[in-house]
DRENTORKOL-3810 file (N, C-alpha, C; in nm, 4 decimals):
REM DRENTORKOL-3810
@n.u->-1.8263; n.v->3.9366; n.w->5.4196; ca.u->-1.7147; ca.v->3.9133; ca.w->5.3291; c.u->-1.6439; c.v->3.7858; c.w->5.3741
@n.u->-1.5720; n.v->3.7027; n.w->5.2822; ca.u->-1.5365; ca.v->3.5675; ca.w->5.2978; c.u->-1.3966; c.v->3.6184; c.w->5.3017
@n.u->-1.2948; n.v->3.4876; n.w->5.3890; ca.u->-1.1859; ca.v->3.5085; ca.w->5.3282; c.u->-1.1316; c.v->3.4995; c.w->5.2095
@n.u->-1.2163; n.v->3.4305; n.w->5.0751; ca.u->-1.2155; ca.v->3.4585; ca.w->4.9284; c.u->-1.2297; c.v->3.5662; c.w->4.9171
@n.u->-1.3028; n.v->3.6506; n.w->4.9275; ca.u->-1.3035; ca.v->3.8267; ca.w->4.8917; c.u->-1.1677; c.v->3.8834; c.w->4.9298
@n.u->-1.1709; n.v->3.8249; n.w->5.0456; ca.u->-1.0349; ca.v->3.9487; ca.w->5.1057; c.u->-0.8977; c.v->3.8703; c.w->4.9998
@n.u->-0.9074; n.v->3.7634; n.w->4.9697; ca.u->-0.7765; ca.v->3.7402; ca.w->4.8816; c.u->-0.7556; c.v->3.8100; c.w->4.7971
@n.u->-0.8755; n.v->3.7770; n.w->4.6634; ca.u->-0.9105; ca.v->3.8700; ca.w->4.5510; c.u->-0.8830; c.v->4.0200; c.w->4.6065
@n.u->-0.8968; n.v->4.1064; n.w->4.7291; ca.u->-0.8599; ca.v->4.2324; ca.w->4.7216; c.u->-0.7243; c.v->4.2116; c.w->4.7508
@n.u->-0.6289; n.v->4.1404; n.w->4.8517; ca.u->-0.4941; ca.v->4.1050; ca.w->4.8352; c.u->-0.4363; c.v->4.1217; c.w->4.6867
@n.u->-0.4899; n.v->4.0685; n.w->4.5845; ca.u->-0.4570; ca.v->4.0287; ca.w->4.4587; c.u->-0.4270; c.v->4.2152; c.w->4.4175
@n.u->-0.5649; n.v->4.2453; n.w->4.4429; ca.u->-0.5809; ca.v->4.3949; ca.w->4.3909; c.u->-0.4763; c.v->4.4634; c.w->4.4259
@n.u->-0.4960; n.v->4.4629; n.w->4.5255; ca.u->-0.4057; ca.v->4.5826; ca.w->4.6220; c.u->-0.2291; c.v->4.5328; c.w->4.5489
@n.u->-0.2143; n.v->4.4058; n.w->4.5857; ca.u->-0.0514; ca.v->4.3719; ca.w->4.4984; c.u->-0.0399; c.v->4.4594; c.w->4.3971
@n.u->-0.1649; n.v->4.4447; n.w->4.2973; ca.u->-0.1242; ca.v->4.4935; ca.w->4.1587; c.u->-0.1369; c.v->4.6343; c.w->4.1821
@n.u->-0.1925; n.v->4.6970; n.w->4.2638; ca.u->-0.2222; ca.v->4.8724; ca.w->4.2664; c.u->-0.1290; c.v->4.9037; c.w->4.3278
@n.u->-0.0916; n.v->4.9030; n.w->4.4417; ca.u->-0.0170; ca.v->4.9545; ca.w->4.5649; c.u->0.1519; c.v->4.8723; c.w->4.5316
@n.u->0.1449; n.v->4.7816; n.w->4.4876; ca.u->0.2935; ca.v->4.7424; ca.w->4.4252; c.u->0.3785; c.v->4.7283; c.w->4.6068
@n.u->0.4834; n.v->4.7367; n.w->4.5828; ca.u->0.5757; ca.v->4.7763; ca.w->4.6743; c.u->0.5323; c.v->4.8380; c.w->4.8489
@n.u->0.4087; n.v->4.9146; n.w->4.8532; ca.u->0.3637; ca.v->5.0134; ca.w->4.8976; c.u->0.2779; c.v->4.9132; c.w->5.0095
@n.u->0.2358; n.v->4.7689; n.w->4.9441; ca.u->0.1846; ca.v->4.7438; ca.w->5.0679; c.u->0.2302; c.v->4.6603; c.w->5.1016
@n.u->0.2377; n.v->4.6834; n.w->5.2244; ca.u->0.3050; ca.v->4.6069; ca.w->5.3796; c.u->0.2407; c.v->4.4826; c.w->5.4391
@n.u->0.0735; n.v->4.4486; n.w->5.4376; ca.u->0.0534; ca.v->4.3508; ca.w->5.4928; c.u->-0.1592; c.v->4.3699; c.w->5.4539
@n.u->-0.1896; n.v->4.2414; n.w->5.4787; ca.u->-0.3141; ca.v->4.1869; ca.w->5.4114; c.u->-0.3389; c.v->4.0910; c.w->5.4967
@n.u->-0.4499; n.v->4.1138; n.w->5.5834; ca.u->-0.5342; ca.v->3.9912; ca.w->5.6784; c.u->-0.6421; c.v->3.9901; c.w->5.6869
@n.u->-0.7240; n.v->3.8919; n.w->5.7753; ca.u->-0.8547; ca.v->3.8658; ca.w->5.7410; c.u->-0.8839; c.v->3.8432; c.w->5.9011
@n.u->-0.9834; n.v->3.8415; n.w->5.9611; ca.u->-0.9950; ca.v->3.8162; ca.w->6.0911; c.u->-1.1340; c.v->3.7719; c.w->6.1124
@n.u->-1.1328; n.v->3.7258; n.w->6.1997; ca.u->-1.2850; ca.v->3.6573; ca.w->6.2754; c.u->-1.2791; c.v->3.6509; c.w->6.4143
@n.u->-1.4063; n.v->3.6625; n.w->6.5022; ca.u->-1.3686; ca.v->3.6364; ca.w->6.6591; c.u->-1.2509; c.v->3.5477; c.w->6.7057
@n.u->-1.2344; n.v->3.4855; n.w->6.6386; ca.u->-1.1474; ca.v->3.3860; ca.w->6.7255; c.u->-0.9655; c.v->3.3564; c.w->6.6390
@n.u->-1.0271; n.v->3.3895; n.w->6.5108; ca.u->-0.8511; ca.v->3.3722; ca.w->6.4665; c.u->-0.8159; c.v->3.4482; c.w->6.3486
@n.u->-0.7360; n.v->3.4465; n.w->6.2795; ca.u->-0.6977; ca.v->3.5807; ca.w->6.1601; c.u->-0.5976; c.v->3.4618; c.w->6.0869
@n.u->-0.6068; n.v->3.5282; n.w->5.9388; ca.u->-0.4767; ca.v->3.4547; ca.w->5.8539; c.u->-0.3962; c.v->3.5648; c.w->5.8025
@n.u->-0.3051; n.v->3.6233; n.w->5.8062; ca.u->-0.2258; ca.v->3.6719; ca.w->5.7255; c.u->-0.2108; c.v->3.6747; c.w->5.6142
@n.u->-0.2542; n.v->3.7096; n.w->5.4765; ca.u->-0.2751; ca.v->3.6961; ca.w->5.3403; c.u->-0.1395; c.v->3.7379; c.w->5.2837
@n.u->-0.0584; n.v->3.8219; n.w->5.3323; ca.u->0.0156; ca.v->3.8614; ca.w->5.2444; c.u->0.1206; c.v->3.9565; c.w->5.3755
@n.u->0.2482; n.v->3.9164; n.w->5.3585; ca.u->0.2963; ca.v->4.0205; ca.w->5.4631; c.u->0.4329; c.v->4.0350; c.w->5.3734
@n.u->0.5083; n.v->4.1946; n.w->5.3584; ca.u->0.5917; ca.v->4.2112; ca.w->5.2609; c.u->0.7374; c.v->4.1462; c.w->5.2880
@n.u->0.8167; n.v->4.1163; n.w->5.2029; ca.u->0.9341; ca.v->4.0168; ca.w->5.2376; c.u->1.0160; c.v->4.1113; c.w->5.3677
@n.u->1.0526; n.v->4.2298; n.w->5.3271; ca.u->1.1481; ca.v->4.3179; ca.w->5.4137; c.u->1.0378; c.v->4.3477; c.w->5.5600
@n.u->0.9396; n.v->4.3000; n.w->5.5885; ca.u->0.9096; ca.v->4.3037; ca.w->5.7337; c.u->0.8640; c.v->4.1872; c.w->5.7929
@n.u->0.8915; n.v->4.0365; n.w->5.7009; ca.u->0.9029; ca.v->3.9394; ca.w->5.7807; c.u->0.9524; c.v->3.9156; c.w->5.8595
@n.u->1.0782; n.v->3.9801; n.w->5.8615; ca.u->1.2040; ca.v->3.9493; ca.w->5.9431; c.u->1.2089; c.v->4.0219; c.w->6.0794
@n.u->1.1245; n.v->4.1664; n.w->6.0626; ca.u->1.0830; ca.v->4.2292; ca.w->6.1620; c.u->0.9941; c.v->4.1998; c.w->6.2763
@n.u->0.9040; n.v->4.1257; n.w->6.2771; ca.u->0.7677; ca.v->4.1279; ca.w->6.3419; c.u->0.7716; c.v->3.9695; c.w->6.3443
@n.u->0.7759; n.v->3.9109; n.w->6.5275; ca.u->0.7595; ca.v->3.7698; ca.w->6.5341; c.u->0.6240; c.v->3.6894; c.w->6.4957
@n.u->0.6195; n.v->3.6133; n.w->6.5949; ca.u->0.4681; ca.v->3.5626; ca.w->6.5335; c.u->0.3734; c.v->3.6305; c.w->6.6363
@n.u->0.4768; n.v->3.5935; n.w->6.7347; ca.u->0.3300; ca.v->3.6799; ca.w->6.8422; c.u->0.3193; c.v->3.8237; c.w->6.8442
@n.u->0.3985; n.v->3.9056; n.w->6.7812; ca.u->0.4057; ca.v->4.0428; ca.w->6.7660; c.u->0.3098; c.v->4.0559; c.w->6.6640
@n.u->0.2590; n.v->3.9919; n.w->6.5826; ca.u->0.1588; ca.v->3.9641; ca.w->6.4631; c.u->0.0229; c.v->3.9401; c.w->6.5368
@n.u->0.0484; n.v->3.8133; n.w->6.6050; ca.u->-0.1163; ca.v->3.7930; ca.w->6.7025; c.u->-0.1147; c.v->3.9392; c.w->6.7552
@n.u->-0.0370; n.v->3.9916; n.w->6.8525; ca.u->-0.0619; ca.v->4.0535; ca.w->6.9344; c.u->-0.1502; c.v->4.2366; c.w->6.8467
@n.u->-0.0935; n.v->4.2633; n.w->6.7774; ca.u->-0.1348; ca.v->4.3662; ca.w->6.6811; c.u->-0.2583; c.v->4.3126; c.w->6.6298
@n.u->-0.2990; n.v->4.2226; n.w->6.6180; ca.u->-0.3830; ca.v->4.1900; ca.w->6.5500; c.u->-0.5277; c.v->4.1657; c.w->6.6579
@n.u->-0.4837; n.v->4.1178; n.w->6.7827; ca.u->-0.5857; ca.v->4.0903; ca.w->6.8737; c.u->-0.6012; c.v->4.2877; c.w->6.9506
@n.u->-0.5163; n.v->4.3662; n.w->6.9038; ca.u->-0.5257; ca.v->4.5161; ca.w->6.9479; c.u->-0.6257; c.v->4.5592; c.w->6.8104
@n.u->-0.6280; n.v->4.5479; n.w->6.7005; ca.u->-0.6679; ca.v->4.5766; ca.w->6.6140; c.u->-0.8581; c.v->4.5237; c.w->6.6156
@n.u->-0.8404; n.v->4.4035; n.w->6.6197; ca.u->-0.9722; ca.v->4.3344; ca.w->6.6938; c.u->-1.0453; c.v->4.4234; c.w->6.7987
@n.u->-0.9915; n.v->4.4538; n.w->6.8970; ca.u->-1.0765; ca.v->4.5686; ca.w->6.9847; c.u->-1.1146; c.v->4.6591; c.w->6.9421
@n.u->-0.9888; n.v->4.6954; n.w->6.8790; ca.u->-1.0428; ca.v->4.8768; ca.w->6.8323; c.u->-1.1457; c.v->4.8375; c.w->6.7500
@n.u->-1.1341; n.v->4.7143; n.w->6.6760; ca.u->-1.2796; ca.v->4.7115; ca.w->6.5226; c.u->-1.4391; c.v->4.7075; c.w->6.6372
@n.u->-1.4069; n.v->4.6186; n.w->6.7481; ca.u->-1.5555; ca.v->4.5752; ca.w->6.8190; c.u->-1.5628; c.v->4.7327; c.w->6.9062
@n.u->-1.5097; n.v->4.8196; n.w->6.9170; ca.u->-1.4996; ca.v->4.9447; ca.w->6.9652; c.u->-1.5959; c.v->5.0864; c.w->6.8680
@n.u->-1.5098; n.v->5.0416; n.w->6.7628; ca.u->-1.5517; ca.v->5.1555; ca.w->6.6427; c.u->-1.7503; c.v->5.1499; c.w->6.6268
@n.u->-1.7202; n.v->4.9369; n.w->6.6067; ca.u->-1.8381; ca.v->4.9055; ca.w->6.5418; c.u->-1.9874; c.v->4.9598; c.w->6.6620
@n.u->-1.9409; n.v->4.9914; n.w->6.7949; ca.u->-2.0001; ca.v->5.0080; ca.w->6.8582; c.u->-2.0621; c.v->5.1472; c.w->6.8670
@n.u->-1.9538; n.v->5.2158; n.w->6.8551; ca.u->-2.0217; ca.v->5.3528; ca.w->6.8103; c.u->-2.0878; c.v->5.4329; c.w->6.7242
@n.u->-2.1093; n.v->5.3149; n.w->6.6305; ca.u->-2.1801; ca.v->5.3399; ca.w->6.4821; c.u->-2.2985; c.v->5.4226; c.w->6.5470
@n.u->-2.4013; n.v->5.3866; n.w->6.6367; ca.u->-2.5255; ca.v->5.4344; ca.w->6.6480; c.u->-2.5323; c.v->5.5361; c.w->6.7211
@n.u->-2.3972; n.v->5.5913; n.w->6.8031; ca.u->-2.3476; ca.v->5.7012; ca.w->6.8697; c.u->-2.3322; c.v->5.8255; c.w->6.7464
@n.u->-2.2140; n.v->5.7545; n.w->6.6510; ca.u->-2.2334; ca.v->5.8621; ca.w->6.5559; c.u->-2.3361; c.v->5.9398; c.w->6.4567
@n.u->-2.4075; n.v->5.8165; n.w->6.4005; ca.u->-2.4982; ca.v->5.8851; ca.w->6.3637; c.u->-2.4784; c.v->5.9096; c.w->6.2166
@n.u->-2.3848; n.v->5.8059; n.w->6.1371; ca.u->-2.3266; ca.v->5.8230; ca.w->6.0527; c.u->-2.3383; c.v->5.7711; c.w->5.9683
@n.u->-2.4208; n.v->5.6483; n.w->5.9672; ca.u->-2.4665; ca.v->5.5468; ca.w->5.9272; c.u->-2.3477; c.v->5.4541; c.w->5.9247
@n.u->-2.3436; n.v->5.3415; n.w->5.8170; ca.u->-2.2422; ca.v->5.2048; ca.w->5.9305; c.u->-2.0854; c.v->5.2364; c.w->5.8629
@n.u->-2.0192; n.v->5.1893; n.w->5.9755; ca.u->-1.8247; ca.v->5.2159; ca.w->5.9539; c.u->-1.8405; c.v->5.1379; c.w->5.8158
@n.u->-1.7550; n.v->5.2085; n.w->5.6861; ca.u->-1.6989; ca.v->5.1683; ca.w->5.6091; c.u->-1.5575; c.v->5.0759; c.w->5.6112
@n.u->-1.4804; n.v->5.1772; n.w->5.6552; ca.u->-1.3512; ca.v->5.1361; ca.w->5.7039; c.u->-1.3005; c.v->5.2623; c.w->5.7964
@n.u->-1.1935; n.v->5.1924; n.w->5.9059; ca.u->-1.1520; ca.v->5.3108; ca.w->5.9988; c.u->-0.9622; c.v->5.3194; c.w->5.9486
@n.u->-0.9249; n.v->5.3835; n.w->5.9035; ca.u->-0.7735; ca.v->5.4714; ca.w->5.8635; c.u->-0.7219; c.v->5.5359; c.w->5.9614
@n.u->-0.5761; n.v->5.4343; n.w->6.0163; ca.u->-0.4565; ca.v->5.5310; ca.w->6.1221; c.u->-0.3471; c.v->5.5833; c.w->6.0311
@n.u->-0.3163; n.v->5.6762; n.w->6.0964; ca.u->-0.2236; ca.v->5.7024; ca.w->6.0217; c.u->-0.0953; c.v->5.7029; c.w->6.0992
@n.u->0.0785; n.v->5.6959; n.w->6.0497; ca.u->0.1524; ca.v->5.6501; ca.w->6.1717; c.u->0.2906; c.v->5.7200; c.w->6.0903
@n.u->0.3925; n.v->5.7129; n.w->6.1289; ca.u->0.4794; ca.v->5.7487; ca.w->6.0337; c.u->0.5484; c.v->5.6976; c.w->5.9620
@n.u->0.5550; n.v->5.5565; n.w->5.9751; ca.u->0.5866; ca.v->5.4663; ca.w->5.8869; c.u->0.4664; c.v->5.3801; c.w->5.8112
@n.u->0.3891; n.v->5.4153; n.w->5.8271; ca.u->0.2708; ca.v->5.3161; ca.w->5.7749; c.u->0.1443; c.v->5.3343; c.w->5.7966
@n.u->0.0127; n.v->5.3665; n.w->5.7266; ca.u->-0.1185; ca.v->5.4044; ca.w->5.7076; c.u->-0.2312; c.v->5.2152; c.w->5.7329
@n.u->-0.2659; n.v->5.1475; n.w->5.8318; ca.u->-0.3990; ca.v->5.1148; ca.w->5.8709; c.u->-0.5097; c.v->5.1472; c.w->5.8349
@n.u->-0.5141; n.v->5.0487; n.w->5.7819; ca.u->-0.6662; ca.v->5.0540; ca.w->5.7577; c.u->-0.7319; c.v->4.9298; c.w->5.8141
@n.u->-0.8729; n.v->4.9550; n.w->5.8261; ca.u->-0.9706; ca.v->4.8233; ca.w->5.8666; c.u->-1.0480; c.v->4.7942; c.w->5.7848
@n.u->-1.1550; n.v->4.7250; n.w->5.7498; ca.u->-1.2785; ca.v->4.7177; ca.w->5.6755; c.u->-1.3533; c.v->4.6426; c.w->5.7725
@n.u->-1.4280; n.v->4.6877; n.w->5.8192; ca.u->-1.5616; ca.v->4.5771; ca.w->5.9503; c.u->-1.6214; c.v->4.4903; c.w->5.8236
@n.u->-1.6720; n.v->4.3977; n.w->5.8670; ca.u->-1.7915; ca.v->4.2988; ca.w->5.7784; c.u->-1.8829; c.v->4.2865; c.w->5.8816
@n.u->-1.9075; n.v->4.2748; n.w->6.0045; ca.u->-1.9582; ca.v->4.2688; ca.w->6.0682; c.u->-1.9305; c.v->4.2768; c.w->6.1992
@n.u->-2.0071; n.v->4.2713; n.w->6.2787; ca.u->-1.9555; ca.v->4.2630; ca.w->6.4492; c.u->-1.7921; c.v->4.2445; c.w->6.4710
@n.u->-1.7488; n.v->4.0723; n.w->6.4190; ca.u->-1.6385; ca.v->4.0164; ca.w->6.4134; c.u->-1.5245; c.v->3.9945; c.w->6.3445
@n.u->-1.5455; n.v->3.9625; n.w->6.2801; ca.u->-1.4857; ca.v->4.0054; ca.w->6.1316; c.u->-1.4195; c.v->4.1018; c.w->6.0441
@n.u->-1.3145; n.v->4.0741; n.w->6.0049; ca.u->-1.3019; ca.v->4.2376; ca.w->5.9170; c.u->-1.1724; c.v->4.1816; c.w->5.8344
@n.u->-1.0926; n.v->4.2786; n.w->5.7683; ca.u->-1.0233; ca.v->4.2700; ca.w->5.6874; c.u->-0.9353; c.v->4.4063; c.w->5.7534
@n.u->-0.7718; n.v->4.3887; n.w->5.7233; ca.u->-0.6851; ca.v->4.4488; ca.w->5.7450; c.u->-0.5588; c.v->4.4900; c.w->5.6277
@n.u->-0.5400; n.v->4.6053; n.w->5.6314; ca.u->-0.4768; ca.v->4.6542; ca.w->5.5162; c.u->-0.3655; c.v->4.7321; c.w->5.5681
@n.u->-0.2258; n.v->4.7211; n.w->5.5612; ca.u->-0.1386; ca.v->4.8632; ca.w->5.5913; c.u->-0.0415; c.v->4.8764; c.w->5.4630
@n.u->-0.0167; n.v->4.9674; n.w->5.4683; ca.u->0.0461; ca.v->5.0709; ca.w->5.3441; c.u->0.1514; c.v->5.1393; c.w->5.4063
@n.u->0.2263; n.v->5.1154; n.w->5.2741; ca.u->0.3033; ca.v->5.2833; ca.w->5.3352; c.u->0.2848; c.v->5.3980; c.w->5.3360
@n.u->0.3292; n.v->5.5159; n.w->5.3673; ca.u->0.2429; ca.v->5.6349; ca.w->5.3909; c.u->0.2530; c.v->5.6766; c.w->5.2220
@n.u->0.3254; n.v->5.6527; n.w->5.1740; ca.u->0.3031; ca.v->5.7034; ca.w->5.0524; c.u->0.1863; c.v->5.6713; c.w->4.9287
@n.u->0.0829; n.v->5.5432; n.w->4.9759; ca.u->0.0465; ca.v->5.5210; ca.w->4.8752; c.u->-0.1009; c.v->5.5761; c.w->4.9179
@n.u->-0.1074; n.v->5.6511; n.w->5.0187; ca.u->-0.2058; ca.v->5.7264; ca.w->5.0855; c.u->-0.1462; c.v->5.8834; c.w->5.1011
@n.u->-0.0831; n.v->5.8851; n.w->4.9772; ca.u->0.0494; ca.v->6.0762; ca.w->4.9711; c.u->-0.0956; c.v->6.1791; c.w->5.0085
@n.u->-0.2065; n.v->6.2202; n.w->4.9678; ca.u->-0.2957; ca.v->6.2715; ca.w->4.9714; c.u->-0.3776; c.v->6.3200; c.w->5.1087
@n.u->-0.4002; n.v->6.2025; n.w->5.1643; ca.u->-0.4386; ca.v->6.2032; ca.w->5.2842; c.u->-0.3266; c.v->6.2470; c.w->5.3821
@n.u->-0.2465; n.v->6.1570; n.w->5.3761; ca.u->-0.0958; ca.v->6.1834; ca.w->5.4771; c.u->-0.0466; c.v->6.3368; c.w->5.4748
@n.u->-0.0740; n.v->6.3941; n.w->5.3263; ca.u->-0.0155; ca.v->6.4959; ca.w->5.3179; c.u->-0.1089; c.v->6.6020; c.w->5.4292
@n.u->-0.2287; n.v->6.6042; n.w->5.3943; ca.u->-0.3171; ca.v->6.6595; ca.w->5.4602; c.u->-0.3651; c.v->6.6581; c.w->5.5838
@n.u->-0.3314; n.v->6.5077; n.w->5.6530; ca.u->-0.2450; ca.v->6.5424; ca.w->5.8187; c.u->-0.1574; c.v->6.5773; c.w->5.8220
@n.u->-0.0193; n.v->6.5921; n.w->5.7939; ca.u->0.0667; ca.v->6.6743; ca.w->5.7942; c.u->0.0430; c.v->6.8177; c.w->5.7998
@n.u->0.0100; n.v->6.8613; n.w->5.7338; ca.u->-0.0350; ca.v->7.0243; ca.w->5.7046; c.u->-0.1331; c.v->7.0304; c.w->5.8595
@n.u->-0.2088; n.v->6.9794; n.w->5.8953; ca.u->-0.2968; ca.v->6.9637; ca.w->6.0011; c.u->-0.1948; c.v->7.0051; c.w->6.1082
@n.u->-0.1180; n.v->6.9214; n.w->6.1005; ca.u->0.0104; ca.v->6.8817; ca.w->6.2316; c.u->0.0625; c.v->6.9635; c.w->6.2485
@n.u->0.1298; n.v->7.0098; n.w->6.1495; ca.u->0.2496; ca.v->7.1432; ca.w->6.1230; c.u->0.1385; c.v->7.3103; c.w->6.1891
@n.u->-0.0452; n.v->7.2658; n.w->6.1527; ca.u->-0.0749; ca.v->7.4167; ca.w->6.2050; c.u->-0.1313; c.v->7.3893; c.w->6.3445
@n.u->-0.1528; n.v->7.2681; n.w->6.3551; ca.u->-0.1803; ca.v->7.2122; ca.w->6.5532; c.u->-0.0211; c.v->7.2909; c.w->6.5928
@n.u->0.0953; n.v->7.2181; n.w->6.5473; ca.u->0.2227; ca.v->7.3034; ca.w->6.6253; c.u->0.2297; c.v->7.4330; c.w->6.6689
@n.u->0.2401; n.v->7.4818; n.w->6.5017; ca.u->0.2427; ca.v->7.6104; ca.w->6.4991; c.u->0.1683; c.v->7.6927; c.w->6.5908
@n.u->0.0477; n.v->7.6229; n.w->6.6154; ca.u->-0.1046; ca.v->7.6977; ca.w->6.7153; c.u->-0.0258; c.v->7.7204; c.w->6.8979
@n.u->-0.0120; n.v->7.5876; n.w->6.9341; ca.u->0.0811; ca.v->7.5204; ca.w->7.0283; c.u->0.1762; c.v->7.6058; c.w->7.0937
@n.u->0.2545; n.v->7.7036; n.w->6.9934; ca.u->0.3913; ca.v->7.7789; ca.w->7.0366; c.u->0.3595; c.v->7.9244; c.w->7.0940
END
């Protein structure tokens, strides 16, 4: 995938996710562009707080991509965190490369909901 693809899904995601998404990047071994980061968390997150998430994000992708043949799963699509302010996502393209997506938890209500319920019976188990 080019960084032309990942724009065109930037584009997408604007028009689907509206409000909901938080930030849009593109990465390669050696550097990343930021496609899109939402006005109300510019102000939040410096520049190197941006590299730095982003060179953590980089590991975990050369991490995941490694275990592809461990799992047995055939190849990572994309890998999804989930957090409480905000849902991660990745997309690998290859070894190096990938594409980065975060959301708010709401525009992933489905999934989120369904860790939640998870969470609430891990507790419940717990007591």
């Amino acid at each position: 995938m080019t960084v032309g693809v990942t724009e065109e899904l930037c584009e997408f995601l604007q028009h689907r996710a509206g409000d909901l998404l938080r930030a849009v990047g593109y990465y390669d071994g050696e550097e990343y562009e930021l496609l899109y980061l939402r006005d109300d968390l510019q102000s939040q997150y410096t520049s190197a707080e941006i590299e730095a998430i982003v060179e953590g994000l980089r590991r975990e992708h050369e991490e995941l991509t490694a275990l592809e043949t461990s799992y047995r799963l055939g190849e990572l699509n994309c890998s999804i965190v989930t957090y409480e302010k905000g849902v991660v996502m990745q997309f690998p393209h290859d070894e190096s490369t990938g594409t980065l997506v975060t959301l708010d938890p709401e525009a992933a209500k489905q999934l989120v909901g369904f860790i939640d319920r998870c969470l609430a019976w891990i507790d419940e188990s717990e007591e």
